[in-house]
N, C-alpha and C positions, 0 to 999 in steps of 0.2 A: 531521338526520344524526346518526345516536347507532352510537356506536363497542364495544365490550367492555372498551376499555383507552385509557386518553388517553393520546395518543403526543405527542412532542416533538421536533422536528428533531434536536436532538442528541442522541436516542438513536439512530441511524441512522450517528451517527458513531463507536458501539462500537469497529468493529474498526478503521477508518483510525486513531483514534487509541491503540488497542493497539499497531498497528504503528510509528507514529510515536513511543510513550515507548519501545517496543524500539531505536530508534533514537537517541535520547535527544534528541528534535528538540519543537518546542513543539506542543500538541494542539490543535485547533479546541476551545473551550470558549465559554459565553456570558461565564463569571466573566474571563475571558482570564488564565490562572494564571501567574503568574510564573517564570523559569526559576530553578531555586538553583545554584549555582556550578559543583558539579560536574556537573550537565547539559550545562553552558556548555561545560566545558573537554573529557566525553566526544565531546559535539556537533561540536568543531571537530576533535579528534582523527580522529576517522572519517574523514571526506572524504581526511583527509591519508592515513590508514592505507589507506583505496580507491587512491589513486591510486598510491602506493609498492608497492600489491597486486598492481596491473593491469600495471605496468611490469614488477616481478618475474617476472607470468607469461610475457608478452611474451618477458625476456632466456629463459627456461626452455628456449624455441626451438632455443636455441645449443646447450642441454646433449643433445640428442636422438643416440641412437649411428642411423646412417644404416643400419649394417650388423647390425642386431637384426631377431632375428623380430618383437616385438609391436611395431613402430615407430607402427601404425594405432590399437594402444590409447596410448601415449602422448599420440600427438597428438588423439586425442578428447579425453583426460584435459584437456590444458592448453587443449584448444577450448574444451571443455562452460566448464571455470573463467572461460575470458576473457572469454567471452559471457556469464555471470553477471556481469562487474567490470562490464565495457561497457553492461548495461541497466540498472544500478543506481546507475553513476557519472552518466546522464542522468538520470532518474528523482530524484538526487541535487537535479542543476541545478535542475530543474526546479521540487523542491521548495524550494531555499533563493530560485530567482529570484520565481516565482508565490505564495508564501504570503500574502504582506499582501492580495496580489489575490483568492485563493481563501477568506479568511474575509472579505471582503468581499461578497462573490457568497452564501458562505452564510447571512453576516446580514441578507440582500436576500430570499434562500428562505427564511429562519423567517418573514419576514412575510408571506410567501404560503402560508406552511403551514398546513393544517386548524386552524381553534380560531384562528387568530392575523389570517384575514383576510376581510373583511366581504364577506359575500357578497349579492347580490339575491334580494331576495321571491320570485323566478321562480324559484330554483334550491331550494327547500326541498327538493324531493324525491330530488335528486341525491345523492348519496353518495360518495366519494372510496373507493377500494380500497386504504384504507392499512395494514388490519391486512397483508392479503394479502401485500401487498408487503414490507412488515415485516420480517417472517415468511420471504420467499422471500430477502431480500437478504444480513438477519445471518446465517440457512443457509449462504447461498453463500459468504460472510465467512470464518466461523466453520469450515467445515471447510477453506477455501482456510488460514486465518491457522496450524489445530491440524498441519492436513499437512506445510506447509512448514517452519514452524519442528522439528517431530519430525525429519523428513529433514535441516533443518540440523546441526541438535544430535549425530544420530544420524553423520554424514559427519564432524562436528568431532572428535567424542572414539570413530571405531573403529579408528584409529590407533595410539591409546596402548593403548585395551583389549587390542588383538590384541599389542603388544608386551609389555602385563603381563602378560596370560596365557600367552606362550611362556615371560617368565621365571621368574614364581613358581610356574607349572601343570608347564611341557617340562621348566623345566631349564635354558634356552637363553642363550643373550650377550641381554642388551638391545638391541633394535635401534632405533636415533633415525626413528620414520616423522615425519612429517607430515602435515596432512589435503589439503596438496595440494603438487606439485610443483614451485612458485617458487622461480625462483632465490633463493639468497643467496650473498651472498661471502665471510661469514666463515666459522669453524670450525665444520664441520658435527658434529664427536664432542666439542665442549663440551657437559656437560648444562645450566649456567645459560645458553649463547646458546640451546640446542636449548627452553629450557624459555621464553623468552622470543620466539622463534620461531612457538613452538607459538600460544601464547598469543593473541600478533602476530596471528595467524591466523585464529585462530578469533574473537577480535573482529571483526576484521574482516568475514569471511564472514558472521557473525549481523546486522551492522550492515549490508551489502548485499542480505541478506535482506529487512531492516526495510524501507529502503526500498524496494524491489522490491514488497515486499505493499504497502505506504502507496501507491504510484503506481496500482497497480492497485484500489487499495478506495475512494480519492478518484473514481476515476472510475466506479466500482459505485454510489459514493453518487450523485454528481451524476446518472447516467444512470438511474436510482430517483426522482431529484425528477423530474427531467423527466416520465418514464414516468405518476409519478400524478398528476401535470397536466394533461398530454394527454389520460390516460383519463377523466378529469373532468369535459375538454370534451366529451369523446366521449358521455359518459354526457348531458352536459346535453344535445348535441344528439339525445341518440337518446329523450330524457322529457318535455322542454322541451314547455308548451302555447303553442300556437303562436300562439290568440289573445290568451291573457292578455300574452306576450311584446309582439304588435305592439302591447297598450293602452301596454305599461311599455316608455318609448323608451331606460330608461337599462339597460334589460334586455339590450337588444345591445348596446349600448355598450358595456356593462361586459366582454361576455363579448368581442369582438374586441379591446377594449386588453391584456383577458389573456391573448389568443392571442399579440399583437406581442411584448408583456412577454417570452413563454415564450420566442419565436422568438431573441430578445436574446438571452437567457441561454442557449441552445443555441451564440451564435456567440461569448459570451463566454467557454464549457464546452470550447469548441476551441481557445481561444487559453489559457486557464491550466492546461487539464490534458488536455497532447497528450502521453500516455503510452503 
């Protein structure tokens, strides 16, 4: 089996853990890297900042005038926000509940990754489709991770743009926007709560982002190992000689305990990363 490029299970892990230091959450590594303080203290802030996010949208509810034309864009507005809080506040769970479990599972898959696990004299001729996939999954990663955070960044700060440019471009009063409509209850025409607000905010949303892409790319990764295992067997059962096989008894052996092996980890894939 000779490759272009010798690949590594954790490079596969690029974007899940791009998404996860966006998060300030710990990354799947082999070195298993230590957190420094202020990861620690961003890290627990978030969750808190999410949930103080999601309720704020929630009370938003109240503030809706019944007797306005755009009532319908309103409440998309604080829809589309809640349902961003809501699959990011699970996704959240998930990943502080499943983590010790899911680098576990990974450090199970490097041993069965190409280069890393000993394969039978039967299967010389078989080949793994791992550039391919490589290739197809950091894509898919990679322009999911570049879109979402642009759209995030770009939704956080056109708020301010559009009120600096009325005032230093128009002429006009500064107007206090926000990148979204949650409630708050203090003084909405202070500039230090408005500016601490903002701020509030826009952390936040970038930190529900994070997660959101991490819940999604965890499971891009796993359903990429699976994929080029399966294709493996696929490959051996479709090259495999079938005499030399029945001479060599550990020639199927081998290859049905890595079928059960896979089947495992498919039902282990469902239980640590139902996202």
């Amino acid at each position: 089996m000779k490759l272009k490029k010798s690949y590594c299970l954790y490079e596969f892990l690029e974007f899940p853990n791009r998404a996860l230091r966006m998060g300030f959450f710990k990354i799947f590594d082999k070195e298993n890297t230590k957190f420094s303080l202020i990861s620690r203290i961003l890290m627990t802030m978030g969750p808190i900042a999410a949930v103080v996010y999601h309720i704020g949208m929630l009370m938003s509810f109240l503030e809706i005038k019944i007797d306005t034309i755009p009532i319908i864009l309103q409440i998309s507005d604080r829809g589309a926000a809640i349902g961003l809080s809501t699959i990011s506040l699970c996704k959240m769970f998930i990943m502080f509940m499943y983590r010790n479990n899911m680098a576990i599972l990974i450090a199970e898959l490097d041993e069965y990754f190409p280069g890393n696990l000993k394969l039978n004299p039967c299967f010389h001729n078989c080949e793994y489709k791992l550039e391919e996939l490589y290739v197809f999954s950091r894509t898919l990663m990679r322009t999911s991770f570049f879109s979402l955070t642009s759209i995030a960044v770009l939704l956080n700060f056109m708020p301010l743009f559009q009120s600096s440019f009325e005032y230093f471009v128009m002429g006009q009063s500064f107007i206090f926007r926000l990148p979204t409509p949650s409630w708050f209850q203090w003084d909405k025409d202070s500039l230090w709560i408005f500016i601490s607000n903002y701020i509030l905010q826009s952390y936040t949303s970038l930190h529900m982002v994070a997660f959101h892409m991490a819940g999604d790319f965890m499971l891009c990764f796993f359903l990429t190992q699976m994929r080029l295992h399966y294709e493996f067997i696929v490959t051996i059962l479709e090259t495999i000689d079938a005499v030399e096989a029945e001479k060599d008894k550990d020639c199927l052996k081998f290859l049905i305990n890595y079928h059960l092996k896979l089947n495992r980890y498919v039902c282990y894939i469902r239980i640590v990363d139902c996202t």
